[in-house]
Backbone as a printed PyTorch tensor [residue, N CA C, xyz], in Angstrom:
tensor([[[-19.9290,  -4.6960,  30.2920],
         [-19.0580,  -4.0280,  29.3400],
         [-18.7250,  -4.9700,  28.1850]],

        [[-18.7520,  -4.2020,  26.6450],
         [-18.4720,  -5.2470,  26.2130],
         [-16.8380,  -5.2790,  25.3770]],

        [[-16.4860,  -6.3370,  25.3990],
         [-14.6690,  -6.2900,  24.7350],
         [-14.3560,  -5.8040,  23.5220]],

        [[-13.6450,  -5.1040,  23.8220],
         [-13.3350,  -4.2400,  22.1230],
         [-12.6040,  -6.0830,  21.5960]],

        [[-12.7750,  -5.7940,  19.9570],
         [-12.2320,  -6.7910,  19.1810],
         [-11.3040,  -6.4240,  18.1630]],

        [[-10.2390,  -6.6350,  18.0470],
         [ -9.6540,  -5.6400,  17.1370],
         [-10.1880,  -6.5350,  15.4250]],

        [[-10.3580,  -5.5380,  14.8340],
         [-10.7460,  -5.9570,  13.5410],
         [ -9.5660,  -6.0830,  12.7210]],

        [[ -9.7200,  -6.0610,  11.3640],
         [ -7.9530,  -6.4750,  10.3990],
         [ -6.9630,  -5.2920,   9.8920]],

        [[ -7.7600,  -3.9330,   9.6680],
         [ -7.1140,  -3.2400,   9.8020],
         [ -6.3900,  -2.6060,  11.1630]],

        [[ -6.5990,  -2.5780,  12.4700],
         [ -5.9710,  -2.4310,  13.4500],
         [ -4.9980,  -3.6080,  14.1510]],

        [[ -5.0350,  -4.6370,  13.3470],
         [ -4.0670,  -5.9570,  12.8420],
         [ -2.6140,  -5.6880,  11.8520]],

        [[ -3.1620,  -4.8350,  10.9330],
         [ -2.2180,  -4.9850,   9.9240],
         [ -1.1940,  -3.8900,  10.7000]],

        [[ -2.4300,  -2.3300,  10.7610],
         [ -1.7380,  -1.4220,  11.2310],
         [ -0.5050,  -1.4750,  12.6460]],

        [[ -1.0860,  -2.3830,  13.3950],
         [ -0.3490,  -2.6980,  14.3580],
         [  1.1090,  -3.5900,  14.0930]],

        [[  0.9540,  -4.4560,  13.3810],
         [  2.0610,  -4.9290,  12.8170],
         [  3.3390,  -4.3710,  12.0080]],

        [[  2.6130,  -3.3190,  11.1470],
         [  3.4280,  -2.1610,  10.5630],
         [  4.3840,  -1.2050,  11.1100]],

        [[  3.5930,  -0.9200,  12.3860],
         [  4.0650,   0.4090,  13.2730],
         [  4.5490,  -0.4320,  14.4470]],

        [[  4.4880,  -1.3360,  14.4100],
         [  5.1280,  -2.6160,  15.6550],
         [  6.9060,  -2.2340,  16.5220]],

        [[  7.3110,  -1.5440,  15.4230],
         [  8.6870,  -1.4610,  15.9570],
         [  9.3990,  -0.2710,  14.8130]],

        [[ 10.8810,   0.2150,  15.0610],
         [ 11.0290,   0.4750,  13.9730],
         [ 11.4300,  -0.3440,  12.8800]],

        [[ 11.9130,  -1.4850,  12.7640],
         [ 12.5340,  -2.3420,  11.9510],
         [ 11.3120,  -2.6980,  10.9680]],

        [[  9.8410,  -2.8640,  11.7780],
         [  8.8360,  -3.1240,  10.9970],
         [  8.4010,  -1.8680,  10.5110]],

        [[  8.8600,  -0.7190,  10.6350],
         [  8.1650,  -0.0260,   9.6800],
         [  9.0210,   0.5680,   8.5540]],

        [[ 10.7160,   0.2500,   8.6790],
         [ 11.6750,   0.6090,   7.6200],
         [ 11.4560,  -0.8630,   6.6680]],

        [[ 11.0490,  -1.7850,   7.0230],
         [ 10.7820,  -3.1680,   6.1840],
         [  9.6350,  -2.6810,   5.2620]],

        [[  8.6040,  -2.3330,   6.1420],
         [  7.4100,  -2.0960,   5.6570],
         [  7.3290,  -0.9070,   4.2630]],

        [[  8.6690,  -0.1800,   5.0840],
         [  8.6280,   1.1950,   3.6350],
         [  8.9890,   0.9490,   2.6260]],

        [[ 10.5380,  -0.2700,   2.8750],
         [ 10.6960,  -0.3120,   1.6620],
         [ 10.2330,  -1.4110,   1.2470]],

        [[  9.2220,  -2.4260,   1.4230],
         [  8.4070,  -3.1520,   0.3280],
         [  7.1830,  -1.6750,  -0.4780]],

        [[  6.8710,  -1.1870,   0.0640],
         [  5.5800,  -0.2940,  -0.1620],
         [  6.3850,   0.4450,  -1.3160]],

        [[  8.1390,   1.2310,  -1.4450],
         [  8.7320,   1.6190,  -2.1240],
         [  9.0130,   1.0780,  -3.7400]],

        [[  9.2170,  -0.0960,  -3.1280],
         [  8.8540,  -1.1070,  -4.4760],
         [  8.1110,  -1.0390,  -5.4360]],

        [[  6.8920,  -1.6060,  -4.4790],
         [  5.9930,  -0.9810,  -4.9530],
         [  5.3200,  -0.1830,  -5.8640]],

        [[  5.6010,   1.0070,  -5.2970],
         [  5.6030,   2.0500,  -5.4350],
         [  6.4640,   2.4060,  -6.8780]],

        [[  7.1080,   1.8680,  -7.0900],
         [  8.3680,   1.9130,  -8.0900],
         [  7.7200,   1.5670,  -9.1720]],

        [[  7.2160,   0.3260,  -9.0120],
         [  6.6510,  -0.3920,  -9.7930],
         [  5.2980,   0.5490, -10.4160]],

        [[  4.7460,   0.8170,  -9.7910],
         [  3.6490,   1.5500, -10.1640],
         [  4.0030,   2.8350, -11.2050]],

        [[  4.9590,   3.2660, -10.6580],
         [  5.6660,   4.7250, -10.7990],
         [  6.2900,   4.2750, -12.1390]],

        [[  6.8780,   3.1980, -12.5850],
         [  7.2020,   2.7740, -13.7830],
         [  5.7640,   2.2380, -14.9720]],

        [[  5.0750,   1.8850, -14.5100],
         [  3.9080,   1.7130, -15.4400],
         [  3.1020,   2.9060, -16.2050]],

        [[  3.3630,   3.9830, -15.1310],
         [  2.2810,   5.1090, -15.3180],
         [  3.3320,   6.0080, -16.2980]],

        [[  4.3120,   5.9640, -16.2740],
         [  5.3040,   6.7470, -17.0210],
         [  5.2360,   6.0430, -18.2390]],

        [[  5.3230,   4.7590, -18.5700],
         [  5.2010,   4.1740, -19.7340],
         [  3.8570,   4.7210, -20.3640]],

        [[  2.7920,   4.2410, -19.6630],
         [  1.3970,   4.8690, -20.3270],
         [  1.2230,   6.0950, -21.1300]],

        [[  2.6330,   7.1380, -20.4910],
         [  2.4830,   8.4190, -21.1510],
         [  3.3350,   8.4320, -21.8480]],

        [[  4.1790,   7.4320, -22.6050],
         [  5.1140,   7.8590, -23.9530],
         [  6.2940,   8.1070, -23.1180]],

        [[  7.1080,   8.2290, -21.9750],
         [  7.9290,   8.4100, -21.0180],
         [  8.6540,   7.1820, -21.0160]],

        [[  9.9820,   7.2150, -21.0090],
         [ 10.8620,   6.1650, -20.4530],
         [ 10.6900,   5.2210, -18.9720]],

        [[ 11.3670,   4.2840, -19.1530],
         [ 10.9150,   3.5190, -17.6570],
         [ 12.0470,   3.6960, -17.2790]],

        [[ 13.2460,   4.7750, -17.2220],
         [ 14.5330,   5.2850, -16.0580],
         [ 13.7340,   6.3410, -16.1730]],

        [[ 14.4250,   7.2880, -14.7910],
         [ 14.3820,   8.3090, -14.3950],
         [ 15.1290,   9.4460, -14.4390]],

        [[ 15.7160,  10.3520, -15.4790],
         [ 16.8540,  11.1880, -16.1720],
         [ 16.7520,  12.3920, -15.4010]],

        [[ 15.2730,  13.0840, -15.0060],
         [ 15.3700,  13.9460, -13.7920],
         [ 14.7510,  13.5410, -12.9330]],

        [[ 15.4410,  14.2420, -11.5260],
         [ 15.3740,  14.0200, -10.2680],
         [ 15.9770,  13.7670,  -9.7350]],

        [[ 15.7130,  13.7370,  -8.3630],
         [ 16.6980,  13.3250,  -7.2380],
         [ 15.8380,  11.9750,  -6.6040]],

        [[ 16.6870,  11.1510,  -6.0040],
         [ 15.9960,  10.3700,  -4.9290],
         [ 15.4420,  10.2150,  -3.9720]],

        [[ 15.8380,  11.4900,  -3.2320],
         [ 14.8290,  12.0500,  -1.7540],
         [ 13.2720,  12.2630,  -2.2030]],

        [[ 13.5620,  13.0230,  -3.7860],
         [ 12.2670,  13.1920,  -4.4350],
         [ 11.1050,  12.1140,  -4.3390]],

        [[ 11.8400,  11.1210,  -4.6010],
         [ 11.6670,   9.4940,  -5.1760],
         [ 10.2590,   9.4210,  -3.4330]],

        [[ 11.4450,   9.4020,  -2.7990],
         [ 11.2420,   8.8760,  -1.6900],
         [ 10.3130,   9.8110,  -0.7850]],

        [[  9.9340,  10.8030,  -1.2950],
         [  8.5920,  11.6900,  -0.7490],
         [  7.8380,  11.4020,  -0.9250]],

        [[  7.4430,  10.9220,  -2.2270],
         [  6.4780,  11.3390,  -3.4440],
         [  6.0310,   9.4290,  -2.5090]],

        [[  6.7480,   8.8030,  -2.4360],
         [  6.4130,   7.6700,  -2.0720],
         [  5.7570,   7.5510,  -0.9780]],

        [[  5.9240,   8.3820,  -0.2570],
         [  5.0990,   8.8190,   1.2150],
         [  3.9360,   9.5570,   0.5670]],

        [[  3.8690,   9.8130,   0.4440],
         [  2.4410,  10.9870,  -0.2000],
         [  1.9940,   9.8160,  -0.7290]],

        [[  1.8760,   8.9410,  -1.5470],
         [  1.2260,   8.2870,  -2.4520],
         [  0.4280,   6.9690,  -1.3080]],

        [[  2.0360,   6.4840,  -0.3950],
         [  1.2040,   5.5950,   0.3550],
         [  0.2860,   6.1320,   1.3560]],

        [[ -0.2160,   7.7130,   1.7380],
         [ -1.0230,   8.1830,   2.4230],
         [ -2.2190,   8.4160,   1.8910]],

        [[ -2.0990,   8.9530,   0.6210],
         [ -3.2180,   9.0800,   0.0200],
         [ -3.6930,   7.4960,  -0.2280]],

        [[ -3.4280,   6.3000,  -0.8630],
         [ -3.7810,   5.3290,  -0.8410],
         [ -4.3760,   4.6650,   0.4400]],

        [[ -4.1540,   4.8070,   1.3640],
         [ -4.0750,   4.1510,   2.5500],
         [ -5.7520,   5.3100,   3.2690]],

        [[ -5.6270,   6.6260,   2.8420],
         [ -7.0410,   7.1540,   3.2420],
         [ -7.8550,   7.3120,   3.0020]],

        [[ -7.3600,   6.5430,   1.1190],
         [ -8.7180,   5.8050,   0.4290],
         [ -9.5050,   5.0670,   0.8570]],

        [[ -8.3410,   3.5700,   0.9930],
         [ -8.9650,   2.5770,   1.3260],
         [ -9.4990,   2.6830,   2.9880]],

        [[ -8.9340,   3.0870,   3.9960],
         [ -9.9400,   3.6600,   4.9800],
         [-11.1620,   4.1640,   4.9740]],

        [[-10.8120,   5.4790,   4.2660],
         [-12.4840,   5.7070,   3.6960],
         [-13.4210,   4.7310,   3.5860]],

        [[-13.1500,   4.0030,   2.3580],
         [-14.2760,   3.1780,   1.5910],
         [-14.6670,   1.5940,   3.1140]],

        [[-13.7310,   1.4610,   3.4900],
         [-13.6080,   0.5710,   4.6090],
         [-14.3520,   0.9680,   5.6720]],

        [[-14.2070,   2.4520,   6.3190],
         [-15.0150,   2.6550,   7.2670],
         [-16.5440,   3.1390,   6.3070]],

        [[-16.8810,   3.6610,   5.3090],
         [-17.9690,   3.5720,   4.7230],
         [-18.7050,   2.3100,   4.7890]],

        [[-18.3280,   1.0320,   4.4730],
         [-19.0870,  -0.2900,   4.3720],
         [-19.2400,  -0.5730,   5.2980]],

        [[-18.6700,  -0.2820,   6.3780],
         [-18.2820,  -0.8120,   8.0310],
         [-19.1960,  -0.1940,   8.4570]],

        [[-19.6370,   0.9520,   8.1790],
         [-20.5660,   1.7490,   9.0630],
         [-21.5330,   0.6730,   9.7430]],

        [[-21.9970,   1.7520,  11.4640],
         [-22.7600,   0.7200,  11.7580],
         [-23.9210,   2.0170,  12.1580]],

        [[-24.9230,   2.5500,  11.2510],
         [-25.3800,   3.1920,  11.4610],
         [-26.9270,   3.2320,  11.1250]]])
């Protein structure tokens, strides 16, 4: 038989989802983030860098959606190169 090895994404992922403390740490660096990003792309379009509408729950969805879609990118393209086929 041979030994599974964990590779770096089942490293990171494991570390993330490790507890809850590591994954409310984890959200809000990614939120940051996220902020950060969310402030660049608004500038690009002639848009202020505050936020005049909305709510913050908003904030904080949209931040989940974004780190999922990001995260099943880079999976994708990761298990694409990885292939062992």
């Amino acid at each position: 038989m041979e030994k599974y090895k964990p590779h770096i994404g089942d490293k990171i992922v494991g570390f993330i989802f490790k507890d809850k403390i590591h994954i409310a740490i984890s959200y809000i660096v990614w939120s940051f983030i996220y902020k950060i990003i969310d402030l660049n792309t608004m500038q690009w379009f002639g848009k202020g860098i505050f936020v005049t509408k909305g709510e913050p729950w908003e904030f904080l969805f949209m931040s989940v959606i974004a780190f999922f879609i990001i995260v099943g990118g880079i999976m994708g393209i990761f298990s694409f190169l990885t292939s062992k086929s």
